[in-house]
N, C-alpha and C positions, 0 to 999 in steps of 0.2 A: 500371493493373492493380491489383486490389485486393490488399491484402497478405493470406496465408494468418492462419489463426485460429494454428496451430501457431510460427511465426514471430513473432507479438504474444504469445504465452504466454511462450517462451524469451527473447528480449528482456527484456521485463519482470524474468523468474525472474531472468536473470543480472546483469541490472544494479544491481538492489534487493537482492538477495543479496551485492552486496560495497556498499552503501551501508551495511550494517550499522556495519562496519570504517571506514567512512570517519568516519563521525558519531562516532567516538571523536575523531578528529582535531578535532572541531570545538569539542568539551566543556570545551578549557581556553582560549578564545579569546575569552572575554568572556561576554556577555549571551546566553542560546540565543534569547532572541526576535528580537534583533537577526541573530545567525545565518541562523534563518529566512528571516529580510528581506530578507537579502541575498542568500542563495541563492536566491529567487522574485524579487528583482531582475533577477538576471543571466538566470533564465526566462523571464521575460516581458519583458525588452529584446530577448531572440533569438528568440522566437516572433513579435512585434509586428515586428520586421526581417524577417524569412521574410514574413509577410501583406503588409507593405506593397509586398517586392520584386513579388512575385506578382500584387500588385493586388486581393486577396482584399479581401472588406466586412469591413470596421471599425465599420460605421454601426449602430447596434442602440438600441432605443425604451428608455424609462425601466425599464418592465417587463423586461426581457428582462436589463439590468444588474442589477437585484435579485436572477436568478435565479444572475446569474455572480456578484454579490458574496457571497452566500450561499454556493456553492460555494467558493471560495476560503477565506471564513470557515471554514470547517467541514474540507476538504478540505488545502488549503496552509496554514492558520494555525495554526488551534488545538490538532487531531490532532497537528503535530510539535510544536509546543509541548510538549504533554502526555510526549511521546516523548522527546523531549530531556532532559525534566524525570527519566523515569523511569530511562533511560541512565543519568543522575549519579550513581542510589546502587543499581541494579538490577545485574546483570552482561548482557551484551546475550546471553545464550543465553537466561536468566531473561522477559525482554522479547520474546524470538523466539517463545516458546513463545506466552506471553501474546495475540502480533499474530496467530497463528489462529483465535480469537475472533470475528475478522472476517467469518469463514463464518457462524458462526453469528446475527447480528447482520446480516449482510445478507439470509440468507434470511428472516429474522423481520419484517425490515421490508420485505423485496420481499412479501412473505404480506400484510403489512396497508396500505402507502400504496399498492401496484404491485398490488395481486391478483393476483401471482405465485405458482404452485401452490407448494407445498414435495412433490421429487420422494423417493420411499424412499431412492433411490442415493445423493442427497447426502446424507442422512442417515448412512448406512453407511459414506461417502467420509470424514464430517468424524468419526464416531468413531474408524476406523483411523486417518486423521495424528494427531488427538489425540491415541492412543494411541502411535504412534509419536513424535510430537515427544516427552511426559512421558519414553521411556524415552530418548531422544538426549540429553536435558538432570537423567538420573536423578538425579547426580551433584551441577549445580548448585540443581536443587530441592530435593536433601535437605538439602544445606552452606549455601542460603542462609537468613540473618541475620534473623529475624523480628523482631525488637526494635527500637526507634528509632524511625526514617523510614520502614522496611521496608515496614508496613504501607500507608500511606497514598500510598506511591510504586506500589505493585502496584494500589492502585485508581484513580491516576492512569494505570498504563499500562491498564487497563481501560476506562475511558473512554476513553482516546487512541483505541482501535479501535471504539468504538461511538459517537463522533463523526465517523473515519473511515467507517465506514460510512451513518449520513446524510449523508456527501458524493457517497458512493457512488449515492447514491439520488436527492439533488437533480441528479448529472451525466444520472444515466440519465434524468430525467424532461428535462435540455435536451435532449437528443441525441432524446428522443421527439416535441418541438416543433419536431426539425429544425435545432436551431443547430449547429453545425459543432464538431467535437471543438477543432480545433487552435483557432478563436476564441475559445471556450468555456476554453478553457484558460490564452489569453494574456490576458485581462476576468481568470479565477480568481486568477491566480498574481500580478495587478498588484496586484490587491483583497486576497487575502493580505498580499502583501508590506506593503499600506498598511495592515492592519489591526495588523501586527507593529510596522511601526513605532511605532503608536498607542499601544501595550500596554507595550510600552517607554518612549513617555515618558510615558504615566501612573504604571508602575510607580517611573518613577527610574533608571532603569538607565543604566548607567555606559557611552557612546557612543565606546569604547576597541573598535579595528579591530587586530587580531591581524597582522604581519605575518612570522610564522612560515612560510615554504615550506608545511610541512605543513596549516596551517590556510589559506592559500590555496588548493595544489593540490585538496586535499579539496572544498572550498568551491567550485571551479569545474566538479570532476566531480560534484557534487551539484546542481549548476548547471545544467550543461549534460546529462547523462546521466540522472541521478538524476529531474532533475525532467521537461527538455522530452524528451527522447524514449521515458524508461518512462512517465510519466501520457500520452502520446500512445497506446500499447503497449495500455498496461492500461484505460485509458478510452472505447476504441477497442473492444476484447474486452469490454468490461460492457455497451456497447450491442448486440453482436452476440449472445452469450451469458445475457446476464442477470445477474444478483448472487450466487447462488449456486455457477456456474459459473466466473464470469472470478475469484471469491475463493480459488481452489484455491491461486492463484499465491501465495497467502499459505503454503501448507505445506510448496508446491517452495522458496520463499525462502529461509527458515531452513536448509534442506538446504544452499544454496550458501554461507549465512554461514556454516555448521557447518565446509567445506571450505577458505576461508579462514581460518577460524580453527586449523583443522590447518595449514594452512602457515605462519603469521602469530602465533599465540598456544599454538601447541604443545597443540591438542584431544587425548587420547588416544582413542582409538577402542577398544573392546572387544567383547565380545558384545552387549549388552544395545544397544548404540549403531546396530550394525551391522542388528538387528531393527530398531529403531526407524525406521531408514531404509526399509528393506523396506517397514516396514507404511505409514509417508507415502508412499511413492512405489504403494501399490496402493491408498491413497486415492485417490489422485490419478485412477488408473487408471477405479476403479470412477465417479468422479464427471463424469469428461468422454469414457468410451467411448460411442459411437453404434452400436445394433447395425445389423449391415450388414442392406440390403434385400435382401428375398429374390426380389423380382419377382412376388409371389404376392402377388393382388389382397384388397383389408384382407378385405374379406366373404369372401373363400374361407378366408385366416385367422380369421376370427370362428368360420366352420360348422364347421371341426377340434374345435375347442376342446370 
């Protein structure tokens, strides 16, 4: 039974929306490359155990690993990289706001490598969350610290989502040649993870394994939730949808970190927060309603007009 579009959206929204929270946990645990690595470790050990119980193909030509090692690259590696990097000195609202970006960055490259049309609605969908997230996070964009590191961490998390999003783009051009999400994912996340490793010991990083409860627990729900079954969710929904559409997920996100962090970091909510929300959630509205069929054949609708 195929899983509904609405079920892959929520999924995704909710699980990714308290990975925000979790990825704190992970921040004092050593090395964030090594992090990564091991969180796509523990991904692609349980995605590769799923195929093999199953008896799914594992078998795939030189070419076609390119395409997954690329994806992982891009996708599992370097994007949280960048994320993790910007987490350290950003406040993760600061960063929530930022990862809506996404929208815009996949439509731009669905328009020029996919000749995907760019539609008015999602146009009008991503100014209202933008509008809304700025005013949900009024507070921390006014109060935050330009001086220092500041700078160059906000264009580190800028690229984190315009690198995410050509993963976006190499996933959807597999899934167009017919590779299989869930394979496609378990190739990414191995190739990730070995590219993390890489990157760590080129850099020198210090191979010290955190055996904190909290940076385990975290580390297994980002593991298992975080990664294998929202990138199933959400990578599943960008084939079905396209890039501009399955990226909305990006503006319900932050709404769910916002909600955890009321329970969690004591967020105050106020007016201006309270719009903010509003107006994301009627982005969201305007960029994935389908108006209903009227049953009125296209050319009798054309001759109205």
């Amino acid at each position: 039974m195929k899983t509904p579009n609405w079920l892959l959206f929520a999924a995704a929204c909710l699980i990714w929306g308290t990975t925000w929270y979790a990825i704190k946990f992970q921040l004092n645990g050593g090395s964030p490359l090594l992090s990564i690595a091991y969180r796509f470790s523990i991904a692609a050990a349980l995605l590769f155990s799923y195929l093999l119980l199953r008896k799914k193909q594992v078998k795939y030509s030189l070419n076609e690993h390119f395409w997954f090692a690329l994806q992982g690259f891009l996708l599992f590696g370097l994007c949280y990289w960048f994320t993790y990097l910007a987490e350290s000195g950003l406040t993760s609202g600061l960063v929530a706001v930022l990862s809506s970006l996404i929208i815009f960055f996949n439509v731009v490259f669905g328009k020029i490598l996919l000749k995907r049309p760019i539609l008015p609605k999602l146009i009008v969908g991503f100014l209202l969350g933008i509008c809304g997230m700025a005013l949900l996070y009024k507070d921390e964009l006014a109060t935050a610290d330009f001086s220092n590191e500041a700078p160059a961490l906000l264009i580190i998390a800028v690229l984190s989502n315009l690198i995410a999003s050509l993963g976006n783009i190499v996933s959807m051009r597999n899934q167009s040649k017919g590779l299989p999400v869930q394979q496609t994912n378990a190739f990414g996340m191995l190739y990730g993870a070995v590219f993390m490793y890489l990157l760590a010991l080129i850099k020198g990083d210090s191979w010290h394994f955190s055996t904190a409860p909290s940076y385990i627990l975290s580390l297994i729900y980002l593991g298992v939730f975080g990664s294998v079954v929202a990138f199933y969710c959400y990578l599943t929904l960008l084939g079905r949808l396209g890039p501009g559409r399955a990226a909305y997920t990006n503006l319900v996100i932050p709404i769910i970190a916002l909600l955890v962090s009321t329970l969690f970091e004591s967020f105050q909510w106020n007016w201006y927060a309270s719009l903010g929300l509003a107006l994301v959630l009627a982005g969201n509205w305007v960029a994935l309603f389908k108006p209903v069929k009227t049953g009125i054949p296209k050319n009798a609708r054309l001759a109205k007009k």
